[in-house]
PyMOL Python script that loads the backbone (N, CA, C, O; Angstrom):
from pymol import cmd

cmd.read_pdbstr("""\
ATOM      1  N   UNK A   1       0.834  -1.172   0.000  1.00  0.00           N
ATOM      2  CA  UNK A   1       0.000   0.000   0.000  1.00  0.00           C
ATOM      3  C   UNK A   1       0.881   1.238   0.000  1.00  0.00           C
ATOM      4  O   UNK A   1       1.532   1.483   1.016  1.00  0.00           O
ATOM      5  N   UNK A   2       0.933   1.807  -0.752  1.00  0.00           N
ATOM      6  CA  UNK A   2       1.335   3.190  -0.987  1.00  0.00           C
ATOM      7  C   UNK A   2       0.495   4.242  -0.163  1.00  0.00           C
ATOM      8  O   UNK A   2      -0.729   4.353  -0.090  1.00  0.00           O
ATOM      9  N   UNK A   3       1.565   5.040   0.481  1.00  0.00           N
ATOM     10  CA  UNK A   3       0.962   6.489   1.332  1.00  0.00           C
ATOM     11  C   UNK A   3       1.553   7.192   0.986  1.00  0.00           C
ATOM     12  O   UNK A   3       2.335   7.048   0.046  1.00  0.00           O
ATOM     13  N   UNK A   4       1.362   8.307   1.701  1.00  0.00           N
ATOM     14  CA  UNK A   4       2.181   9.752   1.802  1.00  0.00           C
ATOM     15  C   UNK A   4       3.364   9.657   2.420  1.00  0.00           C
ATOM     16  O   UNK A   4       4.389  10.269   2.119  1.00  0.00           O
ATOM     17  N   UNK A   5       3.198   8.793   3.392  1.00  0.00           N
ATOM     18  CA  UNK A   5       4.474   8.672   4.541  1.00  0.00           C
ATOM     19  C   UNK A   5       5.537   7.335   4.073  1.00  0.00           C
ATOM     20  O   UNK A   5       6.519   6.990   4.731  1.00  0.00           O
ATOM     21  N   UNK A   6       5.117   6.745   2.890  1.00  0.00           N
ATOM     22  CA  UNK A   6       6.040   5.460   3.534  1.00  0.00           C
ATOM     23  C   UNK A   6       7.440   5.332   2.815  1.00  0.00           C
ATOM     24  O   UNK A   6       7.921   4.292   2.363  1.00  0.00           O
ATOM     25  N   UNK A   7       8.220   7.093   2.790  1.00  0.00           N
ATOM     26  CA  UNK A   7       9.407   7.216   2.528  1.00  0.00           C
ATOM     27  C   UNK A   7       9.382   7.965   3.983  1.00  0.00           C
ATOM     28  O   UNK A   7       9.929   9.067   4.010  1.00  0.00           O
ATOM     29  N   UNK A   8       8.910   7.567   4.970  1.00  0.00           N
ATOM     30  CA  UNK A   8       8.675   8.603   6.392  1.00  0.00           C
ATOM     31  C   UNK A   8       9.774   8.756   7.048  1.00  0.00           C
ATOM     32  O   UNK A   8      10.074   9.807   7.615  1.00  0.00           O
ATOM     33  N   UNK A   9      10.662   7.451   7.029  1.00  0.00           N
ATOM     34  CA  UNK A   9      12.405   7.198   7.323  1.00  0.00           C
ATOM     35  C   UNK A   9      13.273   8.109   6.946  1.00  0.00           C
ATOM     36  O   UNK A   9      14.002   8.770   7.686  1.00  0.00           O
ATOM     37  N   UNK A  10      13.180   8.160   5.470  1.00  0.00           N
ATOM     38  CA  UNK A  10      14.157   9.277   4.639  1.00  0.00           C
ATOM     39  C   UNK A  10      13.460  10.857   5.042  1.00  0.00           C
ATOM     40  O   UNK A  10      14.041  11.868   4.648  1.00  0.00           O
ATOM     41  N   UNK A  11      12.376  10.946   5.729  1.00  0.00           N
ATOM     42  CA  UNK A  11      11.895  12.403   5.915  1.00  0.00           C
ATOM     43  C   UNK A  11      11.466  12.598   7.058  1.00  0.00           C
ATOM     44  O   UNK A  11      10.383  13.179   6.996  1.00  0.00           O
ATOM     45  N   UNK A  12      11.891  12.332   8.408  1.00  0.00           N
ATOM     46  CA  UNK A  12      11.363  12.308   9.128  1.00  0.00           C
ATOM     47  C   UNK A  12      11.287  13.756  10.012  1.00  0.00           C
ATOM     48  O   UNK A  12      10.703  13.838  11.092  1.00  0.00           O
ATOM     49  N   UNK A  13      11.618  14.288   9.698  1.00  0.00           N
ATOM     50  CA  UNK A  13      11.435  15.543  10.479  1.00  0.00           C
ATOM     51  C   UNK A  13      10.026  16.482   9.537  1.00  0.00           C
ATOM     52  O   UNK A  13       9.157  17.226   9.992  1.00  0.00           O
ATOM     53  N   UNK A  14      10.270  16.093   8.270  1.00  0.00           N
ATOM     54  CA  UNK A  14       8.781  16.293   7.752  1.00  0.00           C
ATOM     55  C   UNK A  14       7.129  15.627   8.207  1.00  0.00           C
ATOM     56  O   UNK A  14       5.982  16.016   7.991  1.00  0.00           O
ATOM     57  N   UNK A  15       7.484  14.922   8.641  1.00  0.00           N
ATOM     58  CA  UNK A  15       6.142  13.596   9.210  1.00  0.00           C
ATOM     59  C   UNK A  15       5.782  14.663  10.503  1.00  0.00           C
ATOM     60  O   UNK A  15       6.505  15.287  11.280  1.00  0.00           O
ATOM     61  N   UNK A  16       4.656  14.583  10.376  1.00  0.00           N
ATOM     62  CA  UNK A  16       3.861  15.119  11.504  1.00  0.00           C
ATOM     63  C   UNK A  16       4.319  13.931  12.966  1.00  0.00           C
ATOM     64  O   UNK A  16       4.994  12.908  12.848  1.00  0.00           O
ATOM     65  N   UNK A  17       3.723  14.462  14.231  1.00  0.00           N
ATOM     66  CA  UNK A  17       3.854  13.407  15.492  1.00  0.00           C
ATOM     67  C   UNK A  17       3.269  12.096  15.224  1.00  0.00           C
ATOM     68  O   UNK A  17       2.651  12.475  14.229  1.00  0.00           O
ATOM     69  N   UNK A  18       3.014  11.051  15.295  1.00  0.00           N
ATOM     70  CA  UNK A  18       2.359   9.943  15.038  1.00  0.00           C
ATOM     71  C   UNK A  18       1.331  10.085  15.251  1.00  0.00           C
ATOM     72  O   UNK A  18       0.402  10.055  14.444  1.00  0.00           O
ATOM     73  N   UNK A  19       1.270  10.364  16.960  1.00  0.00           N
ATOM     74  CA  UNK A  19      -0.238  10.308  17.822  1.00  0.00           C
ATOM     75  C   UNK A  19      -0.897  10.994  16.976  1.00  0.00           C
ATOM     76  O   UNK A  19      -1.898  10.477  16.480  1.00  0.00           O
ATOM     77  N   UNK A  20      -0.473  12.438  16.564  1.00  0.00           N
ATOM     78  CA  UNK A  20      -1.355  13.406  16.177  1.00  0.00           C
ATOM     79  C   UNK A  20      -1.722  13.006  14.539  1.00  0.00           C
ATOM     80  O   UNK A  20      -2.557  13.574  13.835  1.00  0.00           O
ATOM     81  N   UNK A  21      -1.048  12.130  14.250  1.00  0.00           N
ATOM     82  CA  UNK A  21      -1.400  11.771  12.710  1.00  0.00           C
ATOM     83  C   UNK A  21      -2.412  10.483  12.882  1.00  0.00           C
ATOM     84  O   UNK A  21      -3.246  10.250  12.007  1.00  0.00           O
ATOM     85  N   UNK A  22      -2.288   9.600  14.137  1.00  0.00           N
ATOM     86  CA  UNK A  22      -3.141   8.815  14.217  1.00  0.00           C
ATOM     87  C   UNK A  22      -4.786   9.645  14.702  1.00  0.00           C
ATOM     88  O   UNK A  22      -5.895   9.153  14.494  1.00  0.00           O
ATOM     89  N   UNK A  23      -4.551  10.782  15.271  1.00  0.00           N
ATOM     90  CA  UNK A  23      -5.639  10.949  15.990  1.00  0.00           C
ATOM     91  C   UNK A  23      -6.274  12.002  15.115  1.00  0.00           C
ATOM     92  O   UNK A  23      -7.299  12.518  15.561  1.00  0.00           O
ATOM     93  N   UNK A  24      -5.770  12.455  13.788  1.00  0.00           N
ATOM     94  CA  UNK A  24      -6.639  13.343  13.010  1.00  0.00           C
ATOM     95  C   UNK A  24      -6.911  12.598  12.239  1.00  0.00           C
ATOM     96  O   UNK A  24      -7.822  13.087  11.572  1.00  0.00           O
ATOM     97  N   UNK A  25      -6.555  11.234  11.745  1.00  0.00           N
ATOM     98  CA  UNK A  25      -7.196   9.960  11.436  1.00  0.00           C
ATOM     99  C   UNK A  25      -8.256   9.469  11.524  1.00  0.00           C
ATOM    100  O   UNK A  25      -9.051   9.080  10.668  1.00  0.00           O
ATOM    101  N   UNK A  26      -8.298   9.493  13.365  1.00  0.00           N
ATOM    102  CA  UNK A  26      -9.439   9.070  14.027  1.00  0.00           C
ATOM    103  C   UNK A  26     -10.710   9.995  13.820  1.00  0.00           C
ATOM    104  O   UNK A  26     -11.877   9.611  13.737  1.00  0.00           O
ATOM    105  N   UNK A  27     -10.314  11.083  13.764  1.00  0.00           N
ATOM    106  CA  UNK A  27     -11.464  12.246  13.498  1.00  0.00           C
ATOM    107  C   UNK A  27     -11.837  12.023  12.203  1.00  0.00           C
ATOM    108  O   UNK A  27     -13.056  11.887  12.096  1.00  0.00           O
ATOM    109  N   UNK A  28     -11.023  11.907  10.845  1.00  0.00           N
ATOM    110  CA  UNK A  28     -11.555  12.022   9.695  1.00  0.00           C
ATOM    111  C   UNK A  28     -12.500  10.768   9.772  1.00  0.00           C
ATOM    112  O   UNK A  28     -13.248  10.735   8.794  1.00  0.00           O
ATOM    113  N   UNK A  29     -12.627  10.048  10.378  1.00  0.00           N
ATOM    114  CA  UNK A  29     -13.228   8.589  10.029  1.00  0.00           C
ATOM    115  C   UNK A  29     -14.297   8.984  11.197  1.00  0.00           C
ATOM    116  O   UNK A  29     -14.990   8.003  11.467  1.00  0.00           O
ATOM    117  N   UNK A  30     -14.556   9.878  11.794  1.00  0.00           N
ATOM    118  CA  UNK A  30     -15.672   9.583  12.656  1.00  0.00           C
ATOM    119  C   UNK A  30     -16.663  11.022  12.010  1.00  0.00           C
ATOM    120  O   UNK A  30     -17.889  10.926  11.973  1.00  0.00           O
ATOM    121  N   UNK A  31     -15.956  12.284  11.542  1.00  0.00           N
ATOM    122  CA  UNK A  31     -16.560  13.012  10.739  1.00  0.00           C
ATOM    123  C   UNK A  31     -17.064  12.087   9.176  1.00  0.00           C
ATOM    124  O   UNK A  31     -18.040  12.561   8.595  1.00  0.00           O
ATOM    125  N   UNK A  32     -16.706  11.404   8.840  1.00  0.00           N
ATOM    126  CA  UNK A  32     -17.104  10.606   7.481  1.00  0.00           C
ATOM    127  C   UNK A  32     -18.138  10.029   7.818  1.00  0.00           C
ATOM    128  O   UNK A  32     -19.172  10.221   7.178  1.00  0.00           O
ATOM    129  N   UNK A  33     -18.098   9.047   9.080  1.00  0.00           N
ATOM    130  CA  UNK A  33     -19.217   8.539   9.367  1.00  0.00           C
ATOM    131  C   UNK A  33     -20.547   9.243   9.470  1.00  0.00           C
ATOM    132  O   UNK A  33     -21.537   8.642   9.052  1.00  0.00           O
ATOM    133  N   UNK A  34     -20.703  10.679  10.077  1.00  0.00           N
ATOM    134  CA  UNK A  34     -21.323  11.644  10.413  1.00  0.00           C
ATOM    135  C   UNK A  34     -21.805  11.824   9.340  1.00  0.00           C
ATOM    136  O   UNK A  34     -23.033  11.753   9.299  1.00  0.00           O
ATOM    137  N   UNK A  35     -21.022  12.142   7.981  1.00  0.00           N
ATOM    138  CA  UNK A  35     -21.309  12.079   6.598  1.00  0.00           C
ATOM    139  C   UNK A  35     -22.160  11.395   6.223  1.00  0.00           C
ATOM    140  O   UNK A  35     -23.281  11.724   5.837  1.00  0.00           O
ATOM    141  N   UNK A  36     -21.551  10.051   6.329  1.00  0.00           N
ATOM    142  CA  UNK A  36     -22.377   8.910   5.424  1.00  0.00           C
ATOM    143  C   UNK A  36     -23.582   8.681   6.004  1.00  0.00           C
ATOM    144  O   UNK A  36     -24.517   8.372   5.265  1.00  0.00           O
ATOM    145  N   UNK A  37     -23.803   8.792   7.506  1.00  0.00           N
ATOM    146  CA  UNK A  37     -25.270   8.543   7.648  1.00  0.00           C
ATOM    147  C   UNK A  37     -26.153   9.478   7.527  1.00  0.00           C
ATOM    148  O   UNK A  37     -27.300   9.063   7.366  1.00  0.00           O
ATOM    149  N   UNK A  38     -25.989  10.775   7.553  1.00  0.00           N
ATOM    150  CA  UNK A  38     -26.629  11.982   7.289  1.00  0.00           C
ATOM    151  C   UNK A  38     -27.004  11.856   5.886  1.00  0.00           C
ATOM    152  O   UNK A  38     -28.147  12.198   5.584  1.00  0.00           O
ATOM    153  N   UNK A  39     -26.030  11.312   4.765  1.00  0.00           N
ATOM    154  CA  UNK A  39     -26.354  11.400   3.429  1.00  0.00           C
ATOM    155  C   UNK A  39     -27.483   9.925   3.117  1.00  0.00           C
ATOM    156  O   UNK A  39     -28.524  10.038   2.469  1.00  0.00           O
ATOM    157  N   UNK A  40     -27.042   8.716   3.675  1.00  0.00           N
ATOM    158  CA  UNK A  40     -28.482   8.272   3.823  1.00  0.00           C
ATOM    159  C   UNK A  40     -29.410   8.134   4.545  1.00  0.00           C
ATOM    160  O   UNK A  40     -30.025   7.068   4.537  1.00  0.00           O
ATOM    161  N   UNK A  41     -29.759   9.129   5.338  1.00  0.00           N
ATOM    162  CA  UNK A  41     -31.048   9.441   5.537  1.00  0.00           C
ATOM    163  C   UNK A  41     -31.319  10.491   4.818  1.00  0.00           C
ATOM    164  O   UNK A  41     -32.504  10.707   5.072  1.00  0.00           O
ATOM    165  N   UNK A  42     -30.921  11.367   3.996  1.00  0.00           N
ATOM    166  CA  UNK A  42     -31.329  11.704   2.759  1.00  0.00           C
ATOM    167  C   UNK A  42     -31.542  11.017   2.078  1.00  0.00           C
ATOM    168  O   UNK A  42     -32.652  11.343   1.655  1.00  0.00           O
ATOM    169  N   UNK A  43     -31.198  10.076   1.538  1.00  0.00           N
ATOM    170  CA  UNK A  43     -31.322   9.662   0.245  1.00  0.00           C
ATOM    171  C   UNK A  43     -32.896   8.578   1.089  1.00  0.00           C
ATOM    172  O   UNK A  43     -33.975   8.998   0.670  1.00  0.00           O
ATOM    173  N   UNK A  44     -32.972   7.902   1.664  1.00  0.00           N
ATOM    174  CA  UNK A  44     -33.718   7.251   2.090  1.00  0.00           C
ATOM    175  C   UNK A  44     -35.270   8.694   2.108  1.00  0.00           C
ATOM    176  O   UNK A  44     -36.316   8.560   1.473  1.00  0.00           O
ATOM    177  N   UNK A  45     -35.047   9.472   2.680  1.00  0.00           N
ATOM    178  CA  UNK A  45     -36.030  10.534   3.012  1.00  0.00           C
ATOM    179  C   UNK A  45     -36.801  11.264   1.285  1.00  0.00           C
ATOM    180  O   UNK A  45     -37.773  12.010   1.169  1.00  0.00           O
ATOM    181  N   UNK A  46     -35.848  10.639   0.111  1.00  0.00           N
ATOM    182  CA  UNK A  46     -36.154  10.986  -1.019  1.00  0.00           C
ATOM    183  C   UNK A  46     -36.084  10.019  -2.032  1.00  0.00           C
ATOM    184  O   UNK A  46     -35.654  10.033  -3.186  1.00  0.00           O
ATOM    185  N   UNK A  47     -36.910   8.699  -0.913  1.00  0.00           N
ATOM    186  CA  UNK A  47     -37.249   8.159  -1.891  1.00  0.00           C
ATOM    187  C   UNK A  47     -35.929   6.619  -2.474  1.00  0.00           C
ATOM    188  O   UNK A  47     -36.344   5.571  -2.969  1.00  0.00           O
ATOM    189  N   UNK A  48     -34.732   6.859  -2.278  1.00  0.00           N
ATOM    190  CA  UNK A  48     -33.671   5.890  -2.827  1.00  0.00           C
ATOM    191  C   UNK A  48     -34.281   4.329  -2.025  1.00  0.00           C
ATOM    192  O   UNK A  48     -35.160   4.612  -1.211  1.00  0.00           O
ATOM    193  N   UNK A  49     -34.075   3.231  -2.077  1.00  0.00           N
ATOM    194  CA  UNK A  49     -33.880   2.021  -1.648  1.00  0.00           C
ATOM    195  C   UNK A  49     -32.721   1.817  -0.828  1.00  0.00           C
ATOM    196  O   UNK A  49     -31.790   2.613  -0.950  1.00  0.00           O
ATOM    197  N   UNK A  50     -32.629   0.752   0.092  1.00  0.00           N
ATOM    198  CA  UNK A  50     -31.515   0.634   0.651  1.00  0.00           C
ATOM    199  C   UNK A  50     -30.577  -0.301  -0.260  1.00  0.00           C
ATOM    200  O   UNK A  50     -29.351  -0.315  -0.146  1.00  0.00           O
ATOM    201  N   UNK A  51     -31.405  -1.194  -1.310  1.00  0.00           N
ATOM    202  CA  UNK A  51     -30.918  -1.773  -2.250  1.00  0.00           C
ATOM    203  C   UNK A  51     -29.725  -0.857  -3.231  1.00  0.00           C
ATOM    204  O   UNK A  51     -28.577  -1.245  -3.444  1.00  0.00           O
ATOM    205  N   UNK A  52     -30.429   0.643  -3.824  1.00  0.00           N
ATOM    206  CA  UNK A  52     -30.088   1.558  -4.153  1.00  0.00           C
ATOM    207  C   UNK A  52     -28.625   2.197  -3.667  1.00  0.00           C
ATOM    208  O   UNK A  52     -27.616   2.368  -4.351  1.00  0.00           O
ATOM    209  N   UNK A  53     -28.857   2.505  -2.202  1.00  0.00           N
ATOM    210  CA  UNK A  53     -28.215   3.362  -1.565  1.00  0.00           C
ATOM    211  C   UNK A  53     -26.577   2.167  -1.570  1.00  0.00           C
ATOM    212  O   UNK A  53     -25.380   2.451  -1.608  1.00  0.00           O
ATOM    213  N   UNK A  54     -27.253   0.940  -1.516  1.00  0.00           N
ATOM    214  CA  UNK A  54     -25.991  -0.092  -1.142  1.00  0.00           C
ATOM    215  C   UNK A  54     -25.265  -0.088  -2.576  1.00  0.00           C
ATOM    216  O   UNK A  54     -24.054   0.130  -2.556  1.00  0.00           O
ATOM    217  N   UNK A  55     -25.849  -0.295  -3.746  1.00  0.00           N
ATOM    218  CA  UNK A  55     -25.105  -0.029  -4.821  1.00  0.00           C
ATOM    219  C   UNK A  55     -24.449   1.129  -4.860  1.00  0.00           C
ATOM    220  O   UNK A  55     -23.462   1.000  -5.585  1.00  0.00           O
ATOM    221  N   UNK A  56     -24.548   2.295  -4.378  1.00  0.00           N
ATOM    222  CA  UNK A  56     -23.679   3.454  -4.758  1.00  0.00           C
ATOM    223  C   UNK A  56     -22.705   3.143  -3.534  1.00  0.00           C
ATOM    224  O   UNK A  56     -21.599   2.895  -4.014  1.00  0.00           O
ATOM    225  N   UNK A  57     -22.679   3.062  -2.229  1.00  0.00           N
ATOM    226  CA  UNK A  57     -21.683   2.520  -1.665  1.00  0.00           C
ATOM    227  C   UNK A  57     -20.834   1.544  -1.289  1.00  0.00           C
ATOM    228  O   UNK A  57     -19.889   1.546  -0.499  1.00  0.00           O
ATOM    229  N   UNK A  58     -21.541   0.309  -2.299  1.00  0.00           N
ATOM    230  CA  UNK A  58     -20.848  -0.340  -2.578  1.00  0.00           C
ATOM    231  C   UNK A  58     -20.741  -1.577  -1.284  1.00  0.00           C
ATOM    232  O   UNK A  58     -19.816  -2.318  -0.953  1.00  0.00           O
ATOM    233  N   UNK A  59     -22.016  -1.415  -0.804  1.00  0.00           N
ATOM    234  CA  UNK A  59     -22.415  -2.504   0.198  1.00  0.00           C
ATOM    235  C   UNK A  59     -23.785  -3.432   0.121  1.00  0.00           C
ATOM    236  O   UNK A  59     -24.630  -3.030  -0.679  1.00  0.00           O
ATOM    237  N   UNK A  60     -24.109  -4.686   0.905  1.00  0.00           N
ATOM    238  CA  UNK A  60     -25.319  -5.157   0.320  1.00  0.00           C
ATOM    239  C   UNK A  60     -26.651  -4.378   1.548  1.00  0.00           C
ATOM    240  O   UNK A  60     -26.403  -3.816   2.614  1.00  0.00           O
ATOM    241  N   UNK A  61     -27.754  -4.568   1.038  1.00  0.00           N
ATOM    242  CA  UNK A  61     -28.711  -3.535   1.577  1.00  0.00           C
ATOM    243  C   UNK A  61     -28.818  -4.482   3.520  1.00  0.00           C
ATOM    244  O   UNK A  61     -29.094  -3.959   4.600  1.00  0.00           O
ATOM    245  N   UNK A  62     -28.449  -6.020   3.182  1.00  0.00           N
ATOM    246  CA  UNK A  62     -28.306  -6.137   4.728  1.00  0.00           C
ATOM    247  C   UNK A  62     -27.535  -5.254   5.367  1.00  0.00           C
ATOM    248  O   UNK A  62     -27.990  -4.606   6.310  1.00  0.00           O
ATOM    249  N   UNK A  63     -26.086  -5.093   4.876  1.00  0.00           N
ATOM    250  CA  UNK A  63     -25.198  -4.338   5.648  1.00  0.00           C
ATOM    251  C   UNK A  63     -25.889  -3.075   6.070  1.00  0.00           C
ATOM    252  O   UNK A  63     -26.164  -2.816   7.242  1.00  0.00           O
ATOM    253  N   UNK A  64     -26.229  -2.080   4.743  1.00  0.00           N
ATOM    254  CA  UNK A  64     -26.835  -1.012   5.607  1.00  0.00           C
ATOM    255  C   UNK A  64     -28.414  -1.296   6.221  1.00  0.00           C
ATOM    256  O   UNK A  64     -29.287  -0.462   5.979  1.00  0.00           O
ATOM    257  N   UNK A  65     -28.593  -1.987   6.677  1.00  0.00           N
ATOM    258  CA  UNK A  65     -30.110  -2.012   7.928  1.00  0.00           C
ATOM    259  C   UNK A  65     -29.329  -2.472   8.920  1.00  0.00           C
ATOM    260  O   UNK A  65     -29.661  -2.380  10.102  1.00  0.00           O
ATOM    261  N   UNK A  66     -28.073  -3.082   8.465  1.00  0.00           N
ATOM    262  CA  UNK A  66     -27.472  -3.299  10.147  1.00  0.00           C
ATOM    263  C   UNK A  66     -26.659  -1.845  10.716  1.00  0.00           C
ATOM    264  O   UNK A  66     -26.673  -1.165  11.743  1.00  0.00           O
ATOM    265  N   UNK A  67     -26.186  -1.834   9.821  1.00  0.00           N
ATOM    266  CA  UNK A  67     -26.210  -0.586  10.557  1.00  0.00           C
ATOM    267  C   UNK A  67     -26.708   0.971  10.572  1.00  0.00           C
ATOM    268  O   UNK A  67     -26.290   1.698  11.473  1.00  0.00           O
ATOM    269  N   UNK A  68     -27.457   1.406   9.737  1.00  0.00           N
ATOM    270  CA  UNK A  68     -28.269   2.405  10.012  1.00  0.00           C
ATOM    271  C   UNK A  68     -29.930   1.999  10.443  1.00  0.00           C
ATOM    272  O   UNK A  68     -30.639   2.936  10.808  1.00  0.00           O
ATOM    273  N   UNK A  69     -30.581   0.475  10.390  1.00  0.00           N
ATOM    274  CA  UNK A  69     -31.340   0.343  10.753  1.00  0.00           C
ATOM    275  C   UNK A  69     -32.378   0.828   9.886  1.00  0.00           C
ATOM    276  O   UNK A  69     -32.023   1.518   8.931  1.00  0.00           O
ATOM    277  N   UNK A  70     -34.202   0.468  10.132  1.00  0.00           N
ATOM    278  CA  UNK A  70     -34.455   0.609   9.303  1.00  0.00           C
ATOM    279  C   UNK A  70     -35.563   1.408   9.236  1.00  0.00           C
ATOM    280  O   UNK A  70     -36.699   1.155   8.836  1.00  0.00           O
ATOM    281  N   UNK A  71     -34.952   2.670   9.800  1.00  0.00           N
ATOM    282  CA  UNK A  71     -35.314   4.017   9.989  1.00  0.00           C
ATOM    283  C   UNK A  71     -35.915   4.864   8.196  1.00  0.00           C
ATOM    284  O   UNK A  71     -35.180   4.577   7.251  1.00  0.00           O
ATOM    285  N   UNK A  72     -36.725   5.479   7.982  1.00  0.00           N
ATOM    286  CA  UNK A  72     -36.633   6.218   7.140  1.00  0.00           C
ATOM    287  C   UNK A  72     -37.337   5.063   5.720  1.00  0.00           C
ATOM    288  O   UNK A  72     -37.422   5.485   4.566  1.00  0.00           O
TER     289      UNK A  72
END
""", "prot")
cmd.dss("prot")
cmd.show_as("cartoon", "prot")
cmd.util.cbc("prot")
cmd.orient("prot")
């Protein structure tokens, strides 16, 4: 897997702190989440399928009722 960092050895005074690279990590993935369920309960609120909604993200419609439930 290719990153940004994984010449991080040869640059290390360029690399941010770890923690702090792990932990704005942690935020982007919990703001995304915030995202993704906000955007389907839109899409659910206008009408899409969860069948629908799972094809554009690329999951099956069980996955999303497990976890957004089957609200909307």
């Amino acid at each position: 897997m290719n990153t940004t960092y994984d010449d991080a050895d040869d640059h290390e005074e360029d690399t941010p702190n770890p923690v702090a690279r792990l932990a704005a990590i942690a935020e982007a993935r919990a703001a995304l989440a915030r995202e993704e369920s906000a955007a389907v309960r839109h899409a659910r609120l206008h009408g899409l399928s969860w069948a629908e909604i799972g094809v554009v993200l690329g999951v099956s419609k069980q996955a999303l009722h497990k976890r957004f439930g089957k609200a909307g």
